[in-house]
C-alpha positions, 0 to 999 in steps of 0.5 A: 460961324457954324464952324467954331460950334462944332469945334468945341463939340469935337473935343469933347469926345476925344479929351478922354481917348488922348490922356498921356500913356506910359506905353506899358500896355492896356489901362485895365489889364485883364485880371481875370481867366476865361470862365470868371475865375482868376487863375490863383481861385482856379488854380489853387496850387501856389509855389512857395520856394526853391531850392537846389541841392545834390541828390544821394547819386550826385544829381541835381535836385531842386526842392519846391514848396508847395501849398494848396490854397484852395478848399478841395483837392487840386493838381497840377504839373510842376515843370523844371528847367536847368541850364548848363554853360559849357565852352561849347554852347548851353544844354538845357535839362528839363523834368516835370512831376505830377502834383496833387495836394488836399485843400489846406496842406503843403509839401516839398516837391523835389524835381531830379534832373539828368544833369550832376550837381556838380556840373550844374553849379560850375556855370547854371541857372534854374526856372520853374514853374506850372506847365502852360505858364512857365 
């Protein structure tokens, strides 16, 4: 008798612990950086787009927009990646700058690779982002 008392005090606890789950991580993913902050307050720096061009001497250059969202004056380091496939395998080019801009305002970064355009737009790809996160 003293059994199917406790039965129903035992499901209790465990109906919140065994909902369905779609597998795809924790239920409240961490939204916030260490400190408090979120990484877009801290950060301020946003990339708006890029894009790829030839550069005066042939080479591949990747224009990024860049805007400062934050009050005061932030930097950071812009990284680019570009990847060339060749019969023989794929090389990768990879170049960085420094970037710093006043709150409020905007520039156009341009990242020049070691690589001519002309090769990289035969069978390339490119990926950027901020160094740490990219």
């Amino acid at each position: 008798m003293q059994r199917r008392q406790f039965l129903p005090l035992v499901t209790v606890p465990l109906a919140g612990c065994v909902s369905a789950s779609d597998g795809s991580g924790p239920r409240n993913a961490p939204t916030e950086a260490e400190g408090g902050e979120s990484d877009a307050r801290t950060r301020g720096l946003r990339i708006v787009n890029g894009t790829p061009h030839e550069g005066e001497d042939g080479a591949l250059v990747l224009g990024v927009g860049v805007e400062n969202t934050a009050d005061g004056t932030r930097s950071d380091t812009l990284v680019g990646r570009a990847t060339v496939e060749t019969d023989e395998g794929s090389t990768e080019y990879e170049t960085s700058r420094e970037v710093s801009l006043d709150g409020g305002t905007a520039a156009e970064i341009e990242l020049v690779f070691d690589v001519s355009y002309g090769t990289w737009a035969s069978g390339g790809g490119l990926s950027y982002g901020w160094a740490g996160q990219f």
